[in-house]
N, C-alpha and C positions, 0 to 999 in steps of 0.2 A: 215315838218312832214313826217313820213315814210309812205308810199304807201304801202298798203296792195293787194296783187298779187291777193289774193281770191277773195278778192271785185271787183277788177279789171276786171277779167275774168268772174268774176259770173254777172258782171253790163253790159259785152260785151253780153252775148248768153242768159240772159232775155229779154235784148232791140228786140233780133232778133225773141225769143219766141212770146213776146205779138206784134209782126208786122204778126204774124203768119208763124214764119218758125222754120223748127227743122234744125239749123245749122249742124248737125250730118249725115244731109240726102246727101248723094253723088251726087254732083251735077254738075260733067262730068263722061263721056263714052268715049271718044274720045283717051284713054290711056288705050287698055285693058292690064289685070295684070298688071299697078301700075295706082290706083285709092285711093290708102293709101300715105298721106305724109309721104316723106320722104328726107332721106338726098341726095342731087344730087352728093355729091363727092364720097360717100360711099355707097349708095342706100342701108342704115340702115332704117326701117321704125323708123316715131316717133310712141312714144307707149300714153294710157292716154288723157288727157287732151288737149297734144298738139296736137294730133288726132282731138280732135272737136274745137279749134282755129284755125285751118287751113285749115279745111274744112268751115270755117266764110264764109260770105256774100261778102265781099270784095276778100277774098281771092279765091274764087270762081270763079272768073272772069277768073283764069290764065287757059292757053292750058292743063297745067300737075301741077300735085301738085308734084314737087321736088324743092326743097329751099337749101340755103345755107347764108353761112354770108358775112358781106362785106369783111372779108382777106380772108376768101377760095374764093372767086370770082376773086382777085387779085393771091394768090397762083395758082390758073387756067389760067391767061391767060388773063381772062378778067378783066371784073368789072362792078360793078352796076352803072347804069346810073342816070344822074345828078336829084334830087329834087323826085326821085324814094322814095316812103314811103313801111318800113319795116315792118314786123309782129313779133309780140312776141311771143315767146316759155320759157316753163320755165321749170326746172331742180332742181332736189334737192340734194344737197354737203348734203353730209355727216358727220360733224365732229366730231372726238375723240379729249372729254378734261377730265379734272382731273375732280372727280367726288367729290364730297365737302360734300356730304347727310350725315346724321347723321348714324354711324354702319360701315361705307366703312374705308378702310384703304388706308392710302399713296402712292399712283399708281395707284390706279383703276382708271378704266377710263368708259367713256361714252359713248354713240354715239348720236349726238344732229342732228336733220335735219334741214338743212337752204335752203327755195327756194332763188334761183337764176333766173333772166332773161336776155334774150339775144335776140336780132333782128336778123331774120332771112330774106332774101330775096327771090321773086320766080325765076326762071331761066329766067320766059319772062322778067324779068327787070333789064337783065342784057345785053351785049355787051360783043362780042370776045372769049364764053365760047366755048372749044375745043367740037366737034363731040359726041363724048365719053358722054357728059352730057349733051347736048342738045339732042340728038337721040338714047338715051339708046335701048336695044332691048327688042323689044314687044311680048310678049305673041299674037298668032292668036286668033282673034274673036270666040267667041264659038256661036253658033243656040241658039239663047234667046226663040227657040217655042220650043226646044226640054227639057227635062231632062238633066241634067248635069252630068256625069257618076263621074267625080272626088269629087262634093260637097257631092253625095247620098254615093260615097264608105266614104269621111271626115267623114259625120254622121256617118254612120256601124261601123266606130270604133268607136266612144264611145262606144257602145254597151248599149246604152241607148232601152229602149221600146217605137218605134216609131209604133203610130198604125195610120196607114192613112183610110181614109175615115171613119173617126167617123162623120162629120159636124161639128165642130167645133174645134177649135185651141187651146189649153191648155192645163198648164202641172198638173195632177192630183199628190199632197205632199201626199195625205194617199196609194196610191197605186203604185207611181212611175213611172208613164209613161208618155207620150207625146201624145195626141191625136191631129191628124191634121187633116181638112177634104183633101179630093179626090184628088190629082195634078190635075187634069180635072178641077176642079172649081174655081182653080186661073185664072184671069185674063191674066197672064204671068206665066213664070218659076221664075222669078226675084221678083213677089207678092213671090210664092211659097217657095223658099228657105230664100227669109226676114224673114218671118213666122216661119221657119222652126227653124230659128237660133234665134230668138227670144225665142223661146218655150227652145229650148234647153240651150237660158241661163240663164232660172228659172233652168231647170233642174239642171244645175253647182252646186246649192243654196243650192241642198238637204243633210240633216246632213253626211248623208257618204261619203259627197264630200266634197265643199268647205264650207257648214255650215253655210250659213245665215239665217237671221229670213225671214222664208215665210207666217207666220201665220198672218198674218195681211188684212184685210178687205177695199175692194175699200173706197176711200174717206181720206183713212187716210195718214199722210204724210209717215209713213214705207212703204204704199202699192207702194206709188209713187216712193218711192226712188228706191222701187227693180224691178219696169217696167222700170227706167231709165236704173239701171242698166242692164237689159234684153234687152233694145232700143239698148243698146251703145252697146252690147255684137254683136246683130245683125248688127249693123253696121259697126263694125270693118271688121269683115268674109266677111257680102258682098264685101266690099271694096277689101279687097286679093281674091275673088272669081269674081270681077266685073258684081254682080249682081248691079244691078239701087235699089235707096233705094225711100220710099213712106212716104209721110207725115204722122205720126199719126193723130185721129178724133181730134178733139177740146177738151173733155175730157181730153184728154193723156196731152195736151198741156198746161193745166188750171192746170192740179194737179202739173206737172214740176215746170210751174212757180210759182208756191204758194211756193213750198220747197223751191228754191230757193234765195226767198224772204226773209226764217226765217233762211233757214243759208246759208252763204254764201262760207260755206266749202262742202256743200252738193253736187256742180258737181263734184270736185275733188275728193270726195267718191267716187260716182259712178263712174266715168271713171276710178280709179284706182280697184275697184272691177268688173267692165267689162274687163278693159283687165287682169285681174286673170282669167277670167270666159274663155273668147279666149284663153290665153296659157292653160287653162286648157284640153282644147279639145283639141287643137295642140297637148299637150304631149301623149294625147292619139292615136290619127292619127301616131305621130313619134314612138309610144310603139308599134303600130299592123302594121305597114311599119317592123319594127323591126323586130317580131316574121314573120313574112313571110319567110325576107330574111333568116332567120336563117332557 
């Protein structure tokens, strides 16, 4: 019988949900700026899905989130060590075929998506990997009491309406803005900007952006999809910003897993419309870097 990826991965990160953990929540410091899986040979991040499988409970364990397979661990130098167990990631091929529908003519062609998986390993479990990939260079530690001067200029470009010291965190659809309460009142700068980037990727949501349904009402499974989507969006940034990520209340965690349950393509939505929401912001960060230098 063929194995269904979705179920797979959707039966992985519910089991971790109802033990009470949001597998999404970055869970080492010990690597500032690379705290995002990624690839060890190419230091590509993975983007999606395979973002919150490898941030998993198991995989958590490792010093540094950089993986690779078992021939690029031989094409290195090394290799993965004996009885070592792999993580999955997965990948979607693209294929063009003849398109067969009724009205198309002889040639036309298609584009048909097929996931793919493949094992991936982490660096610590492996043996003989050259310098280069075990001790990639580090970003210096940033003051976690102070403000972050690079995340607050990130924000500025959007040019989104951040208004701080309202009391309260949320992004207003009829009006357009982001209200956050005070920096003073986070706990950390790391509460602070989770928050911050949370907020901002409802914001992404609004029609003159990327246009999702925002209207929907706590309790419903929409409402839930699109605070996942907003979780994931916050977790990806902090990760490329190494802020520490925070558990959602019990609420947040009851509505995930209920979605969950009823479809089982529903993290793969989300994580694919969070990191839309991340490159969204990016492209705007790279547009007003742009207009500077110019």
């Amino acid at each position: 019988m063929k194995r269904d990826l979705y179920a797979d991965v959707t039966a992985r990160i519910l089991a971790e949900l109802e033990a009470g953990a949001a597998p999404w929540v970055k869970p080492w410091s010990a690597t500032p700026g690379l705290n995002t899986p990624s690839n060890a040979m190419t230091g590509r991040p993975y983007s999606g899905i395979n973002v919150l499988s490898l941030w998993s409970t198991r995989a958590a364990s490792y010093r540094t989130p950089r993986f690779l397979t078992f021939k690029r661990a031989l094409e290195a130098g090394g290799a993965v060590r004996k009885d070592e167990h792999g993580h999955k990631v997965v990948f979607v091929k693209r294929l063009s075929v003849q398109d067969k529908r009724e009205g198309t003519v002889e040639g036309d062609q298609k584009i048909i998506p097929m996931m793919r998986e493949y094992t991936v390993f982490n660096i610590d479990q492996c043996d003989g990997l050259p310098e280069k990939i075990t001790n990639p260079v580090t970003k210096a530690p940033r003051n976690h009491d102070e403000r972050c001067s690079l995340a607050d200029a990130f924000m500025a470009s959007s040019k989104a309406d951040i208004r701080e010291g309202h009391g309260e965190a949320f992004f207003s659809l009829t009006t357009d803005f982001v209200s956050m309460p005070a920096f003073e009142a986070f706990k950390s700068a790391d509460n602070f900007y989770c928050v911050a980037f949370h907020e901002l990727g409802h914001w992404t949501g609004h029609k003159s952006r990327l246009d999702r349904d925002l209207k929907n009402r706590f309790g419903t499974k929409a409402y839930a999809a699109e605070e996942l989507v907003a979780e994931l969006t916050s977790a990806f940034l902090c990760a490329e910003f190494d802020f520490g990520g925070d558990l959602r209340h019990a609420g947040y965690i009851a509505n995930w897993a209920t979605l969950l349950r009823d479809d089982q393509r529903a993290f793969f939505t989300a994580a694919s419309k969070a990191q839309a929401a991340a490159d969204y912001l990016r492209g705007l960060a790279i547009a007003s870097d742009d207009r500077v230098a110019a």
